[in-house]
C-alpha positions, 0 to 999 in steps of 0.5 A: 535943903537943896532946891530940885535944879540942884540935884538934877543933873548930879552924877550918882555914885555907888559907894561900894564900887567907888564908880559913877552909876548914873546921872540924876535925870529927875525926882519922882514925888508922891504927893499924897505924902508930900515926899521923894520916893525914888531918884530917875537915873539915866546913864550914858547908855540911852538905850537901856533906858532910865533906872530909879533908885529908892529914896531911902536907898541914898546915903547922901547928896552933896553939892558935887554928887549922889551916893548910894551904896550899890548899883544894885540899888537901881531898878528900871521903872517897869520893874518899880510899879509904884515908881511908873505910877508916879511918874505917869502923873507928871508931877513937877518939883522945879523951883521946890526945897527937898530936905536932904539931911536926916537927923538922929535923935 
């Protein structure tokens, strides 16, 4: 498990592209079901505003990078109702362990 402050600030990449999508700005937690639901992405485009990108849809996070399969994988926040609604919340997870390795049975 890695703590939030670790994976804030990684850079994200698209494993398909071989090319760095974004940054991590934050993780949108759902805390009904005690999980993280979507990665904040911001990139170095300020103006096209922060993007999210599904939990699920992240393959790994290492100590130096996220990866995702595509760049396609990233929505904007409006597009992402759920996403909007729980960051609206104001939910902080600074200091908290996230589980960041799936294992098969």
């Amino acid at each position: 498990m890695k703590k939030t402050q670790e994976i804030i600030g990684l850079p994200v990449f698209s494993v398909l592209d071989g090319k760095k999508i974004g940054q991590v700005k934050d993780l949108v937690i759902n805390p009904e079901e005690g999980k993280v639901d979507f990665i904040l992405v911001s990139n170095r485009n300020w103006y096209d505003g922060a993007r999210v990108l599904g939990y699920k849809s992240v393959m790994g996070i290492g100590e130096h990078a996220v990866t995702t399969e595509s760049e396609n994988l990233l929505t904007t926040i409006n597009e992402t109702a759920n996403a909007n609604k729980l960051l609206e919340r104001h939910i902080e997870l600074k200091g908290n362990r996230v589980l960041t390795e799936t294992f098969a049975n």
